[in-house]
C-alpha positions as CSV (number, residue, x, y, z in Angstrom):
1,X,26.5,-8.9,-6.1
2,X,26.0,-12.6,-6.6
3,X,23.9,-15.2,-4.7
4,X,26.5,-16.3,-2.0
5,X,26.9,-12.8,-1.1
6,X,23.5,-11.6,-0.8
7,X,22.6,-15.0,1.6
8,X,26.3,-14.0,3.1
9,X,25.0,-10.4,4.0
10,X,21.4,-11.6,5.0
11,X,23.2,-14.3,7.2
12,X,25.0,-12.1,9.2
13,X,23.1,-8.8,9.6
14,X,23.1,-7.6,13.0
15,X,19.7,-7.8,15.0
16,X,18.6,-4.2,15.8
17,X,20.1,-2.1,13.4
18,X,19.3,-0.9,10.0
19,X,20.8,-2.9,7.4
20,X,23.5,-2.6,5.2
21,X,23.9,-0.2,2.2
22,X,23.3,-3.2,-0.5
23,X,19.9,-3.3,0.3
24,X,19.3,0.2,-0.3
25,X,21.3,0.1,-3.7
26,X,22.2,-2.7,-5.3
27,X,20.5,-3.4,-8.8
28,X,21.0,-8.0,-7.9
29,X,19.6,-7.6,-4.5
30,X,16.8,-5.5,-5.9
31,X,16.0,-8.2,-8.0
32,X,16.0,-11.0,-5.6
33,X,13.6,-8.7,-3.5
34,X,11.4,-8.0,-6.5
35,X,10.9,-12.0,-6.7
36,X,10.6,-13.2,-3.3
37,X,9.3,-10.2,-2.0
38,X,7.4,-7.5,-3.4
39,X,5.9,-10.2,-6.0
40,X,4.7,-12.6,-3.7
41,X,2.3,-9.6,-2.0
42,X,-1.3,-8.7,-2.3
43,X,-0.6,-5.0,-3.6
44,X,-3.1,-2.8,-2.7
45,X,-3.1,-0.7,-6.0
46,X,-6.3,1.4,-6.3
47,X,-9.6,1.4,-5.8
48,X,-12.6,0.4,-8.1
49,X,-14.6,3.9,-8.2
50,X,-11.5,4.8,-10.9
51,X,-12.9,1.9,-13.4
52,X,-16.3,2.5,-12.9
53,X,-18.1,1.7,-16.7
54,X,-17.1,-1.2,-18.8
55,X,-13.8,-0.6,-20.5
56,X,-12.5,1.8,-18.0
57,X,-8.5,1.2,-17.6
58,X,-5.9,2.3,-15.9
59,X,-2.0,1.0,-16.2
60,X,-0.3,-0.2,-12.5
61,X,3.8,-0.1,-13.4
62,X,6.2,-1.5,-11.0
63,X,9.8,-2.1,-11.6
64,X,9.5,-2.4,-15.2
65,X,6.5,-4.6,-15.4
66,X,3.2,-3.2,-16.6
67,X,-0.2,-4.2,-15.6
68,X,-3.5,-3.3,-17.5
69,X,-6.3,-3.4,-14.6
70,X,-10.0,-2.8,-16.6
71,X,-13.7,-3.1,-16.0
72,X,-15.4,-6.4,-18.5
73,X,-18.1,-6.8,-19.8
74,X,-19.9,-8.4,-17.1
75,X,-18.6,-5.5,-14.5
76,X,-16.1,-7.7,-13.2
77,X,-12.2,-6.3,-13.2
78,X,-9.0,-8.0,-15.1
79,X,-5.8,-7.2,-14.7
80,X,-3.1,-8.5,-17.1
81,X,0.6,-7.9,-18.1
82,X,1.3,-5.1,-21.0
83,X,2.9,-7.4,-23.3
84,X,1.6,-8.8,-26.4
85,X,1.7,-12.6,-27.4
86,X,3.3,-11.9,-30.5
87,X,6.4,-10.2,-30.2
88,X,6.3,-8.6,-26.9
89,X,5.2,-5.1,-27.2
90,X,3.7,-3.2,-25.1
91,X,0.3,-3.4,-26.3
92,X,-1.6,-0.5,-24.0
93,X,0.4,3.0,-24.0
94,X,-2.0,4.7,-22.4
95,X,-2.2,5.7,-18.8
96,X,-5.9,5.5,-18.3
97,X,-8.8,5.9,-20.5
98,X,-11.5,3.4,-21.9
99,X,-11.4,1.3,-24.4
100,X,-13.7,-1.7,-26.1
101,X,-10.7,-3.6,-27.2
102,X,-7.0,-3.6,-26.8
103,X,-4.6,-3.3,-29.9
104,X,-1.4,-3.8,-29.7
105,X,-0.2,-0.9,-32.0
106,X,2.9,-2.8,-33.4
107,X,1.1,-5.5,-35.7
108,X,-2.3,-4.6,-35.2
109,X,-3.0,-8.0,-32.9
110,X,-6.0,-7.0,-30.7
111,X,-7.5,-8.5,-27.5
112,X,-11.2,-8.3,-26.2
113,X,-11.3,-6.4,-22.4
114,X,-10.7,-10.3,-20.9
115,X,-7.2,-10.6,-22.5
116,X,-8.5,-13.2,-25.2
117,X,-7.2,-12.8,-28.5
118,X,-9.5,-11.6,-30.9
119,X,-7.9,-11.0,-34.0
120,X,-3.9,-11.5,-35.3
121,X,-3.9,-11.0,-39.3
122,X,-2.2,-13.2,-41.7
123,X,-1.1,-15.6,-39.4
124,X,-0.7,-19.5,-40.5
125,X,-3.7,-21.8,-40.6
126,X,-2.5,-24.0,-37.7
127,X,-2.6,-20.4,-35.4
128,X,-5.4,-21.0,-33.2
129,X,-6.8,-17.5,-32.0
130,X,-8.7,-19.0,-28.9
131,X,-5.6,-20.4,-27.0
132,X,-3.8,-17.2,-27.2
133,X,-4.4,-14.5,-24.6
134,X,-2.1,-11.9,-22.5
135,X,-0.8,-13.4,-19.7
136,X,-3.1,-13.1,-16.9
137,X,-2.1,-11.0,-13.2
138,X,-4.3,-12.2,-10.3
139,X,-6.3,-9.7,-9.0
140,X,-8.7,-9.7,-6.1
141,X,-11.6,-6.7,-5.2
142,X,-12.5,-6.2,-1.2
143,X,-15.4,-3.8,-0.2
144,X,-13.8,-1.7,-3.5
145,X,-10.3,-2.3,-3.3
146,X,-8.4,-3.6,-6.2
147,X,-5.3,-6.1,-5.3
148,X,-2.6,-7.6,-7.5
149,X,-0.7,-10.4,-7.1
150,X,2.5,-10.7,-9.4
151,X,3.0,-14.5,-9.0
152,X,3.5,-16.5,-11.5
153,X,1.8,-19.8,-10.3
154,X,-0.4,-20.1,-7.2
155,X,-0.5,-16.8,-5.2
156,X,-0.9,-16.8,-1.5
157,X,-4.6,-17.1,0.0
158,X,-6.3,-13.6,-0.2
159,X,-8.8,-14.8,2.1
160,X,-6.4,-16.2,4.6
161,X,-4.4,-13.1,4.4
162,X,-7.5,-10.8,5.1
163,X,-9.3,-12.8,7.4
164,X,-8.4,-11.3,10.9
165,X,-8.9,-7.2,9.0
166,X,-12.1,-7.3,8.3
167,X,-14.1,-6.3,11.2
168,X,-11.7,-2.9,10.8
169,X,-12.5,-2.4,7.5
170,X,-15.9,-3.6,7.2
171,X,-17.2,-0.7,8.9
172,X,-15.7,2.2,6.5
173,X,-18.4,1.0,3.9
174,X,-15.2,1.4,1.2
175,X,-17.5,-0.6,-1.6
176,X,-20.0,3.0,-1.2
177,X,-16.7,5.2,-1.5
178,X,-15.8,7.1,-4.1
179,X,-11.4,8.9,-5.1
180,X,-12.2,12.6,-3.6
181,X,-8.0,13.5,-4.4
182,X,-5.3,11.5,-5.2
183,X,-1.2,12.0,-5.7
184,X,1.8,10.8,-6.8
185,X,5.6,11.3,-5.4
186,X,8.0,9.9,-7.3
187,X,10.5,9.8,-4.5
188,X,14.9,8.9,-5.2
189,X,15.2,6.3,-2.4
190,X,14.9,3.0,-2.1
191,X,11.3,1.4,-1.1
192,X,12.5,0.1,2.4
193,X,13.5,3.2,3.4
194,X,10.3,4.7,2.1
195,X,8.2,1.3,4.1
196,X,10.9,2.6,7.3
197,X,10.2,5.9,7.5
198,X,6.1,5.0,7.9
199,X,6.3,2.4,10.2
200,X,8.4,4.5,12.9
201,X,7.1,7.8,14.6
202,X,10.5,8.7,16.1
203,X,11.2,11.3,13.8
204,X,7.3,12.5,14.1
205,X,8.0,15.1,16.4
206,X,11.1,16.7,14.8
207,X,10.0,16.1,11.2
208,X,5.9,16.5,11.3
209,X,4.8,19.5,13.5
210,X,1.2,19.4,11.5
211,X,0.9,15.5,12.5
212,X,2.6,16.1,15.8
213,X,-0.1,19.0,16.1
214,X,-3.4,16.9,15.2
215,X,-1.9,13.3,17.6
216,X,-1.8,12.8,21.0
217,X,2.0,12.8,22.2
218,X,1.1,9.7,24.5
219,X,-0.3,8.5,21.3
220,X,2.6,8.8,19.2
221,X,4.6,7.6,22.2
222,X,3.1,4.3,21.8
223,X,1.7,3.4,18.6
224,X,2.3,6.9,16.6
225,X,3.5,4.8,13.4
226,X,0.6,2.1,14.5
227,X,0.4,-0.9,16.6
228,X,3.8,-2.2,17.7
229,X,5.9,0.8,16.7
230,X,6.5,2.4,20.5
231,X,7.8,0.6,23.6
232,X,5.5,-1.3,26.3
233,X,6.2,1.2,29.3
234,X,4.5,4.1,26.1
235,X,1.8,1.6,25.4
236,X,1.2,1.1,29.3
237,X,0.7,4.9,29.5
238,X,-1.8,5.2,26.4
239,X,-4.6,2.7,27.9
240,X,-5.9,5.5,30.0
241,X,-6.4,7.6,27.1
242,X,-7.3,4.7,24.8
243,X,-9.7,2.9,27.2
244,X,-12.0,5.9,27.7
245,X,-11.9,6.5,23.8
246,X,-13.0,2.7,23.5
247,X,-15.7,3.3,25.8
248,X,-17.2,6.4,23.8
249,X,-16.8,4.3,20.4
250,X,-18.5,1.1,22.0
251,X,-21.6,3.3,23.6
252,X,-22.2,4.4,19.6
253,X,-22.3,0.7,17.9
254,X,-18.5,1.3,16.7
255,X,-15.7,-1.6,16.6
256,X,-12.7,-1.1,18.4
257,X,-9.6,-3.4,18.9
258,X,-5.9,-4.1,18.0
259,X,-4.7,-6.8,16.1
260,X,-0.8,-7.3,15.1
261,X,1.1,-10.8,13.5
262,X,2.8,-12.6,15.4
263,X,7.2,-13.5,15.0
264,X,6.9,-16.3,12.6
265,X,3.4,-15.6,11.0
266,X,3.8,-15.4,6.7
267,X,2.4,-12.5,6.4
268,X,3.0,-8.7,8.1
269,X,-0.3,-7.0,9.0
270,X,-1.4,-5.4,11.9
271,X,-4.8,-2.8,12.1
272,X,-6.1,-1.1,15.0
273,X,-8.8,1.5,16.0
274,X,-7.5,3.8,18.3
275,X,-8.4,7.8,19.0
276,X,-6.4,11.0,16.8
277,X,-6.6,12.9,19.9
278,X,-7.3,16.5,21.6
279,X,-11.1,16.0,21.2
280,X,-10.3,16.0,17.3
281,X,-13.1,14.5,15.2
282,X,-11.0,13.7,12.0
283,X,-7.6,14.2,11.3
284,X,-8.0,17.5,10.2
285,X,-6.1,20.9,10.7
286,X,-8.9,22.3,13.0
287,X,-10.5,18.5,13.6
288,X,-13.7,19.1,12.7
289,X,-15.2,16.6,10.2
290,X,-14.2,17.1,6.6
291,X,-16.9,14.9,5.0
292,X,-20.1,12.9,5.7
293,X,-19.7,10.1,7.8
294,X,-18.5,6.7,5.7
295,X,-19.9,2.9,6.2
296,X,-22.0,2.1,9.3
297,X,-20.5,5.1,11.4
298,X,-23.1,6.6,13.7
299,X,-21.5,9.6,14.6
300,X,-18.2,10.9,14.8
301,X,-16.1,9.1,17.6
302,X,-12.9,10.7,17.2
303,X,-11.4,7.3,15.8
304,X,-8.7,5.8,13.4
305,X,-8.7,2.9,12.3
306,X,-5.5,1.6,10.7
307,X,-4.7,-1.2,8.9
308,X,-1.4,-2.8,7.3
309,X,-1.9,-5.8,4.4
310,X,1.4,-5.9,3.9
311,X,4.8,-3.3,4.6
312,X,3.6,-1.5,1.1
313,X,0.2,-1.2,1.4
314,X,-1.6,0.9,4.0
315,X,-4.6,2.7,5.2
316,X,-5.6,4.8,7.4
317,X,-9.2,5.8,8.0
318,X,-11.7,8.1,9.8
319,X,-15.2,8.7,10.1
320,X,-15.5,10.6,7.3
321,X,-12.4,9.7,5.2
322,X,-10.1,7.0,4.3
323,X,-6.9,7.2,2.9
324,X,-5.1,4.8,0.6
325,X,-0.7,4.5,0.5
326,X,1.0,2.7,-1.8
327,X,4.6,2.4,-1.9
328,X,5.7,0.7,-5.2
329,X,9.2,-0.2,-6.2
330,X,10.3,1.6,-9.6
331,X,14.3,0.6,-8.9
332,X,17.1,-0.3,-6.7
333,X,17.3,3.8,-5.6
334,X,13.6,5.1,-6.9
335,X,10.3,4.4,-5.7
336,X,6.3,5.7,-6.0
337,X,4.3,6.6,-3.1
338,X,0.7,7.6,-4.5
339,X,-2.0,8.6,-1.6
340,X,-5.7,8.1,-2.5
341,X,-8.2,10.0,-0.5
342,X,-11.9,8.2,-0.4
343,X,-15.0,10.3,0.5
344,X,-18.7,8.6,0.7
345,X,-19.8,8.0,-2.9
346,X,-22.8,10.4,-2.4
347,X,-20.9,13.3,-1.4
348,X,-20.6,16.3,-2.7
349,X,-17.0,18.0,-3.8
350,X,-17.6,22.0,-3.3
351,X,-20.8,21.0,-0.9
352,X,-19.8,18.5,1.3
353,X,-16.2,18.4,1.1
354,X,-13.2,20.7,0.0
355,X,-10.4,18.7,-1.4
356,X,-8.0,20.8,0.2
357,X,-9.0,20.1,3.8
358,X,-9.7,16.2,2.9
359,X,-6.1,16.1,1.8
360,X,-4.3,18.1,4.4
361,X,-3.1,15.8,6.9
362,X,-1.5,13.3,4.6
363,X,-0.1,15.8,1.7
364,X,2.0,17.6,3.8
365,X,2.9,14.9,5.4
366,X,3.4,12.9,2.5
367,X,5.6,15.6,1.2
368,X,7.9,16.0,4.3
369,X,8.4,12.0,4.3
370,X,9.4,12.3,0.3
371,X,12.4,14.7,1.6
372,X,13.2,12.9,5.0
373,X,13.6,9.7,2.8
374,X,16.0,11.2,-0.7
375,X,17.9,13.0,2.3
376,X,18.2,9.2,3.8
377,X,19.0,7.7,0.7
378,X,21.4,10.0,-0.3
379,X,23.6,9.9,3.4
380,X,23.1,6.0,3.0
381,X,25.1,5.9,-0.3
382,X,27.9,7.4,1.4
383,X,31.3,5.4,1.8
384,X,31.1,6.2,5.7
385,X,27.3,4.7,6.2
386,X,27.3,2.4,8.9
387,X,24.0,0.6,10.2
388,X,23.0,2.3,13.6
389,X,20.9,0.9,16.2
390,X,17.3,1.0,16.2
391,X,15.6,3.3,18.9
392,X,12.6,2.2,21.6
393,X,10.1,3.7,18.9
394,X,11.3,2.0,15.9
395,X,9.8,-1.6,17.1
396,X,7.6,-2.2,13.8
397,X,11.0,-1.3,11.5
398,X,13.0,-4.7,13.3
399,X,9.6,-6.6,13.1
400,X,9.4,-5.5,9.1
401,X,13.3,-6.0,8.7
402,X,13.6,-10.3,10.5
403,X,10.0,-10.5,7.9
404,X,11.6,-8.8,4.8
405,X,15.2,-11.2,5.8
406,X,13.2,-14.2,6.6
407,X,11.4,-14.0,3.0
408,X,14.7,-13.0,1.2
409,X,16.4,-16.3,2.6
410,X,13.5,-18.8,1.0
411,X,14.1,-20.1,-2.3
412,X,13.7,-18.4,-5.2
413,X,10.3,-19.6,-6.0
414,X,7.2,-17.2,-6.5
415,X,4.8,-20.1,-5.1
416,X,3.7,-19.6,-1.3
C-alpha cells in the first residue's frame, strides 16, 4: 500500500467504528505506524530489580530492532541498539545475563557496558577508537521503571509526559519493589487489536467470569477497562460506590482521584484510584491480600490504582501488588504481551507470597485476552470484514483510535 493510500484510508475512516482491515495487516502501514507511532513512545519495558549488579543485561526486541538495556559501572542503566559499528552485526545474542564488556562475536570489536568502543583490531591508523560507539536508545528510570524511547533525534519530554501520574504512582513505592513472576504471550494479531481489547470491558462479562467475579458490575459498567471506557449515565451510577470507597482511602492517608487527557492533548494517558469491589482487599481469587503492603500504604483500602503512559504500556496496582503490561509490536499480524508482577523488595516468596495467587488475576486473564484477540485477528482477515460500530462501553477504543489517526497523519519525522 503506498503513501496516498494509507493518508486516503486515514482520511476517510468513519468516526465510531473499528477501522479497516489494512491496519490490522498490512506490512507499509505497519511500518508508517512503527515510525510515527510506536517509536515516538516512552515504552515502559521492565523494571530495574531485573539489572540489579553492574553488567546485568537483558535484550528488549521490537519489530526487528534490538535493544541491549544494562546496569554501568556507576549503577546507572544504558540502553543501546544491537548492532555493531563495523559491519552491522548483532553484537549481543544473549537474552539476559551479565557481562563486563560486549563483543561483537563477528570480528571480535568489543564495547565497555557504556557502548564506547574499546577495542577493533587491525584497523587503519587514522581509526579513532574514542568516536566510535553503538548507537545510543534513550532511556529514562521512574521510581524503578525502565523506559525507551526509539527516536532517533530529540524524544518527547519524559517529564512532561509524566507529570500529572505521579501522585498515583508515587505511593506504590515501585523504586522498593522487586519481579515476584513474570510472562510472555506471544500472541498472532496485530498490536491494536491487542491495545483494543484492554482498553474496552464490553466483552468482560462474556469473556472474563474470574475478573467479572473479583469487579463490581457497576464498576465495570463505568470504568471496567479504566477511566473513560463506559458511558456517563454508568459513571453517574458508580460515584455512590466510588465516593464512599474514597472516603475510607482518604480517612487512612491514601491518594485518590481520576485523571484522563483531554481531545487534542499529544499524549494518551489516563490513571485513576478507584475500589476492586465486594469488600475485596486485592484483586485476588478470595480477595484477601496476597503480599505485604507496597510504598506508603497504611493498610489495605480495597483500592486500584491504574495508570496508562501510553496505549502500550500499563499498570495496574494494589496494595500489595503491582502489575506491569507491555504490548510490543513484533509484525504487521504478531505481537508480545509480557505481564510483570512486582511484590515489596523485602518480601518473601514461599513466606509472604505464593506466586500462584500473586499472578491469578492477570494470567488467566491474560490468557483469555491472547485467544479473544488471534480469534479477532483471524475473522478480521476475512474478505467479508467490515468495520462495525463501536458500543457505549468501548469509549477509551474511539479516544485511542482519533490519537493513533491523528499521529499517523503527521509527517514522517521521529522528532516531537
Amino acid at each position: 500500500m503506498d503513501e496516498s493510500a494509507i493518508d486516503e484510508l486515514i482520511r476517510t475512516r468513519h468516526p465510531g467504528r473499528a477501522l479497516e482491515r489494512p491496519f490490522y495487516c498490512d506490512p507499509d502501514l505497519f511500518e508508517r505506524e512503527m515510525e510515527r507511532v510506536i517509536s515516538r513512545q516512552w515504552l515502559l519495558v521492565d523494571h530495574a530489580s531485573r539489572i540489579p549488579n553492574e553488567g546485568d543485561f537483558f535484550l528488549f526486541e521490537i519489530a526487528g530492532e534490538s535493544i541491549v538495556v544494562v546496569r554501568g559501572k556507576a549503577g546507572e542503566i544504558h540502553a543501546f541498539f544491537n548492532v555493531c559499528r563495523h559491519r552491522g552485526s548483532r553484537v549481543c545474542r544473549e537474552r539476559q545475563g551479565n557481562t563486563k564488556r560486549f563483543v561483537c562475536p563477528y570480528h571480535a570489536w568489543t564495547y565497555g557496558l557504556d557502548g564506547a568502543l574499546r577495542s577493533a583490531p587491525l584497523m587503519p591508523e587514522e581509526f579513532v577508537p574514542t568516536e566510535v560507539r553503538l548507537s545510543p536508545c534513550h532511556v529514562r528510570v521512574l521510581d524503578g521503571l525502565i523506559f525507551l524511547n526509539l527516536a532517533e533525534r530529540d524524544p518527547t519530554d519524559f517529564d512532561a509526559q509524566v507529570e500529572p501520574l505521579l501522585p498515583f504512582l508515587r505511593v506504590h513505592g515501585l523504586g522498593r519493589a522487586k519481579v515476584a513472576h513474570r510472562e510472555l504471550y506471544p500472541t498472532e494479531a496485530n498490536w491494536k487489536l491487542i491495545v483494543e481489547n484492554y482498553l474496552e470491558c464490553y466483552h468482560c462479562a462474556p469473556a472474563h467470569p474470574q475478573f467479572s467475579s473479583v469487579h463490581s458490575k457497576a464498576k465495570i459498567l463505568a470504568m471496567g477497562a479504566g477511566l473513560g471506557s463506559g458511558p456517563e449515565h454508568a459513571m453517574a451510577a458508580f460515584q455512590q460506590e466510588l465516593a464512599a470507597w474514597q472516603e475510607k482511602a482518604r480517612s487512612l492517608g491514601h491518594p485518590t482521584g481520576l485523571f484522563n487527557d483531554q481531545p487534542g492533548s499529544p499524549y494518551w494517558r489516563s490513571a485513576d484510584r478507584a475500589p476492586i469491589g465486594r469488600g475485596f482487599l486485592s484483586e485476588s481469587q478470595d480477595g484477601e491480600p496476597v503480599a505485604p503492603l507496597m510504598g506508603e500504604f497504611k493498610d489495605y483500602d480495597g483500592g486500584q490504582t491504574a495508570i496508562s503512559f501510553n496505549p502500550v504500556s500499563h499498570l495496574l496496582m494494589s496494595n500489595d501488588t503491582a502489575t506491569l503490561f507491555r504490548f510490543t509490536p513484533t509484525g504487521p499480524t504478531t505481537a508480545e504481551m509480557e505481564v510483570i508482577w512486582l511484590v515489596d523488595e523485602h518480601a518473601r516468596e514461599g513466606a509472604d507470597y505464593d506466586v500462584k495467587r500473586v499472578s491469578w488475576m492477570w494470567d488467566v486473564t491474560t490468557r483469555q485476552d491472547q485467544g479473544i484477540t488471534e480469534n479477532n485477528q483471524a475473522g478480521v482477515m476475512s474478505r467479508r470484514y467490515r468495520p462495525g460500530p463501536y458500543s457505549q462501553l468501548e469509549g477509551a477504543v474511539e479516544s485511542s483510535v482519533l490519537w493513533y489517526l491523528g499521529l499517523m497523519s503527521r509527517p514522517g519525522d521521529d522528532r516531537d
